[in-house]
C-alpha positions, 0 to 999 in steps of 0.5 A: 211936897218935894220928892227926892230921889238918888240916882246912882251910876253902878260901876265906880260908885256901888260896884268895882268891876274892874277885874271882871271887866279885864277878864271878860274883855279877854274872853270876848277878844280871845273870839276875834283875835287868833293869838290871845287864849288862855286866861288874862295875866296879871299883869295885863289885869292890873294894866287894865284896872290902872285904864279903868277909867277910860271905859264908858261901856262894857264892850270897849274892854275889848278894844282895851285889852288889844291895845294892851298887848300892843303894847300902846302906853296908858298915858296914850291910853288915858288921853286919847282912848275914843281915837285910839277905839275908832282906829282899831275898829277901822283897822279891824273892820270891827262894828260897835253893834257887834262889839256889843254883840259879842261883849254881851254873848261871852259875859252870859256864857260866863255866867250860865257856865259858873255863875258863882266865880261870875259874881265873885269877881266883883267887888261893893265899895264898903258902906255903899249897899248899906247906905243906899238900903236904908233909902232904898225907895227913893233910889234908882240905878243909872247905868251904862252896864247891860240891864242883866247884868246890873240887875244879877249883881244887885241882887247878889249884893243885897240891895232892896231896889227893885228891876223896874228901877234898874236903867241900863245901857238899853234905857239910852242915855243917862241925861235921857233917863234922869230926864224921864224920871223927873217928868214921868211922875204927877208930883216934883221930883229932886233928883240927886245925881251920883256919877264918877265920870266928870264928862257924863256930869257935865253932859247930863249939866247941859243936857238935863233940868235942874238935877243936883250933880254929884262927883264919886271921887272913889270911882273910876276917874283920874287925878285930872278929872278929881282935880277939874271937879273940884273947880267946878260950881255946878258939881259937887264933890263926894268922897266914899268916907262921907257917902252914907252921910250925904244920904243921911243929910237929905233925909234928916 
């Protein structure tokens, strides 16, 4: 007998991170950049939420909140982000590791220091907890967020999946992952792949075998990206309205 299983992305399907996500990247760049302190604006806040879907990992909000007060427009932004990144962190003689390094160090003292206001931040997209609860033993969490972290906010949301099946940035990559699931166990596995990025869709596609692809449109893409997803055979398109019932489908 065939098990299914939902692998789900975390930030843009279950959890809307953005503004913990702009402030977090203003502290961590307030740590290299002499002229930013404080707390992050309004609106450099809402400039970020509308570059949201340019970031593939936490610590590129960094990178992001220095283009922001550049002044470097959101159509640059959200057409050429990867190159505009490389030539900060050649510009900066920044590291991608201690990037990381350094996302990571500020996010944990936020949380040692107040928790409470840590969590509060964050956002559950409605339905999504309840929906991914009443099948909670089939699913697992696939994301780019550091394991930690995912693990704190899943807790705090109530939902019913345990650590063991949380896979964050330290897993490698997401197609890696699926892959791994689908063949560690002695029995065949379907896997339904939910995602808001079309790219990781498209990698995970190649990449991976026979893995069912699903598109969050709710999530962190752009028009572009719905409107290409839409066109695409191989992927199919969900929308947050029908998410509790795309379970209920694969499980009568």
């Amino acid at each position: 007998m065939t098990k299914k299983i939902f692998a789900l992305d975390f930030d843009g399907v279950i959890c809307d991170s953005a503004s913990e996500l702009a402030a977090s990247g203003w502290k961590a760049a307030a740590e290299i950049w002499d002229d930013i302190n404080g707390d992050i604006s309004k609106e450099i806040s809402h400039e970020f939420s509308q570059a949201r879907p340019v970031i593939e990992t936490g610590y590129q909000a960094i990178l992001l909140v220095r283009m922001l007060l550049d002044g470097v427009q959101l159509g640059s932004i959200l057409s050429s982000f990867s190159e505009i990144s490389d030539e900060y962190e050649v510009n900066n003689q920044l590291k991608k590791s201690d990037l990381i390094a350094c996302f990571g160090r500020v996010r944990d003292k936020w949380i040692k220091s107040d928790f409470a206001s840590w969590l509060d931040v964050h956002d559950f997209y409605p339905g999504t907890v309840d929906a991914i609860n009443q099948h909670a033993d089939n699913c697992y969490i696939i994301t780019t967020k550091q394991k930690r972290f995912a693990e704190a906010l899943v807790k705090h949301a109530g939902m019913q999946i345990p650590n063991e099946r949380i896979h964050g940035l330290e897993s490698g990559k997401k197609y890696q992952v699926l892959n791994d699931i689908k063949y560690g166990e002695n029995e065949t596995i379907e896997i339904n792949f939910i995602e808001d990025r079309l790219k990781t869709l498209m990698t995970v596609n190649q990449l991976s075998d026979k893995i069912d692809l699903f598109f969050a449109s709710w999530g962190y893409n752009t028009s572009a990206e719905k409107d290409m997803a839409i066109t695409r055979a191989e992927i199919h398109c969900l929308t947050l309205e029908n998410f509790p019932q795309f379970f209920m489908a694969k499980y009568p």
